[in-house]
C-alpha positions as CSV (number, residue, x, y, z in Angstrom):
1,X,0.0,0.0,0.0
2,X,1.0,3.5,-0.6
3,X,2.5,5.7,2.2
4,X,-0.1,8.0,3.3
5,X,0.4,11.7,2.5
6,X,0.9,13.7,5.1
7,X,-1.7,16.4,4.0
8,X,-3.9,13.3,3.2
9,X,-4.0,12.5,7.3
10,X,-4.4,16.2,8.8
11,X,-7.9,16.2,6.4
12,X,-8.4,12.5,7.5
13,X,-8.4,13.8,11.5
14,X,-9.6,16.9,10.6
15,X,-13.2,15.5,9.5
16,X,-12.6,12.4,12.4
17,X,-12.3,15.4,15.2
18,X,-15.4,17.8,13.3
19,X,-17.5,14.9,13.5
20,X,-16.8,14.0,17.1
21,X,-17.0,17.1,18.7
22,X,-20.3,17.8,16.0
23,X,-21.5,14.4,17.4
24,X,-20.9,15.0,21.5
25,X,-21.9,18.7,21.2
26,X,-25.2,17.7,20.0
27,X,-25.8,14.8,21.8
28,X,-25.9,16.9,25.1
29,X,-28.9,18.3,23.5
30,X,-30.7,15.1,24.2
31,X,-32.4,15.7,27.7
32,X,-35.6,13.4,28.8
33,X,-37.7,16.0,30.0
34,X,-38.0,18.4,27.1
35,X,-39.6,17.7,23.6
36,X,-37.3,15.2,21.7
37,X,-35.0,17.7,19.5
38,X,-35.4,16.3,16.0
39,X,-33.0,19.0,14.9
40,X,-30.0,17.6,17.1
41,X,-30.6,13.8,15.1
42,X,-30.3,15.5,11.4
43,X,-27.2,17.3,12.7
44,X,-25.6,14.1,14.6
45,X,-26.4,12.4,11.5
46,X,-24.1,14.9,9.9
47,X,-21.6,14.6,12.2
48,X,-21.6,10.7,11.7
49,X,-20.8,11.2,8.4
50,X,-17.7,13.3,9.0
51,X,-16.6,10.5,11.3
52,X,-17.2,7.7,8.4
53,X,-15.7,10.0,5.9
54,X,-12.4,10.9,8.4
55,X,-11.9,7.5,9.1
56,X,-12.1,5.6,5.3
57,X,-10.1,8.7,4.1
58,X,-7.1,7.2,6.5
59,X,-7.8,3.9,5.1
60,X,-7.2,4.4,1.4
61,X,-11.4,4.2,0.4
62,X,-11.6,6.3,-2.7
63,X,-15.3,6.9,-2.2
64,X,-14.2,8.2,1.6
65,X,-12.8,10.9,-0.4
66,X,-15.6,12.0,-2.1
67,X,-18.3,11.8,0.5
68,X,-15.7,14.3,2.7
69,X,-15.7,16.5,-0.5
70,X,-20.2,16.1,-0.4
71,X,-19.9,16.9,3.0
72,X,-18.1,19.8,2.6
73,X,-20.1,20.6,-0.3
74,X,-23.4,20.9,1.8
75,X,-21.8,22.9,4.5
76,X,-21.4,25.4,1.6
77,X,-25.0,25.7,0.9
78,X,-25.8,25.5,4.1
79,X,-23.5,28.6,5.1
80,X,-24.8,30.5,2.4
81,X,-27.8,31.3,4.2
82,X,-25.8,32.2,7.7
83,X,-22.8,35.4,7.2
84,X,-21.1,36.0,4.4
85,X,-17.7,35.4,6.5
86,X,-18.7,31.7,7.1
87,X,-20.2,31.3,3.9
88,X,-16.5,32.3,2.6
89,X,-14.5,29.9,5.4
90,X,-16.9,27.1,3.8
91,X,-15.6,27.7,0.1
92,X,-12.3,27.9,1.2
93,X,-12.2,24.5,3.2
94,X,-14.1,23.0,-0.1
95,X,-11.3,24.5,-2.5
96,X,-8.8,23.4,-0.3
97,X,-9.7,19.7,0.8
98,X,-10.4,19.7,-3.5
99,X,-6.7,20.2,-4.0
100,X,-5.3,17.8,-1.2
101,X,-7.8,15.1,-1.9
102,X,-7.8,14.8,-5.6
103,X,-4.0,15.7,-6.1
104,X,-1.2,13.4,-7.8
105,X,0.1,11.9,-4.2
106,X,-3.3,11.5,-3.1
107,X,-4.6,10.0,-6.9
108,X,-1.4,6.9,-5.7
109,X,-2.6,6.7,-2.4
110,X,-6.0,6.0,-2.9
111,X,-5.5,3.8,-5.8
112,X,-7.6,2.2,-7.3
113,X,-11.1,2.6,-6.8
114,X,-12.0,-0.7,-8.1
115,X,-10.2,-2.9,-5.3
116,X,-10.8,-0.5,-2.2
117,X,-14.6,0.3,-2.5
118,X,-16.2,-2.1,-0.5
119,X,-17.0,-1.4,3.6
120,X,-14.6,-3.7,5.5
């Protein structure tokens, strides 16, 4: 197996430690006696995905790479509704993760989409 770029792994933790903190922020929100926040399980779903996303991206899964780049993707649209600075923090992160993902090094480190698609 390829060596794992180093920019490769600070995205990889990056969206492992997003979607932790996303998914223990949130789940605080849970409290028995007040109406079940539906709210909190969309976003924790979110969250979850980071975490799935983080964690395939460190184990070579091509499509790891590009659910990290939908989840980004959808932080975009949702930030366009919210301040224009983190509406512009979102493009950024999405241009950036873009360039680190799909570069050269990365292209030989998640190799070939054909043999590293299925879950383990």
């Amino acid at each position: 197996m390829n060596k794992r770029p180093l920019s490769v792994l600070a995205v990889g933790c990056l969206y492992l430690v997003t979607g932790v903190f996303g998914l223990a922020s949130h789940l605080i929100q849970f409290k028995p006696h007040q109406p079940f926040p539906y709210d909190s399980v969309w976003i924790s779903l979110v969250s979850l995905i980071a975490v799935a996303a983080g964690a395939y991206i460190l184990r070579a899964r091509n499509w790891a790479r590009w659910l990290a780049m939908a989840w980004i993707a959808f932080h975009v649209v949702l930030s366009a509704f919210h301040s224009l600075p983190q509406f512009a923090v979102h493009v950024l992160l999405l241009f950036v993760f873009a360039y680190i993902l799909f570069q050269p090094i990365a292209n030989r480190y998640f190799g070939d989409a054909g043999t590293k698609t299925a879950i383990p």
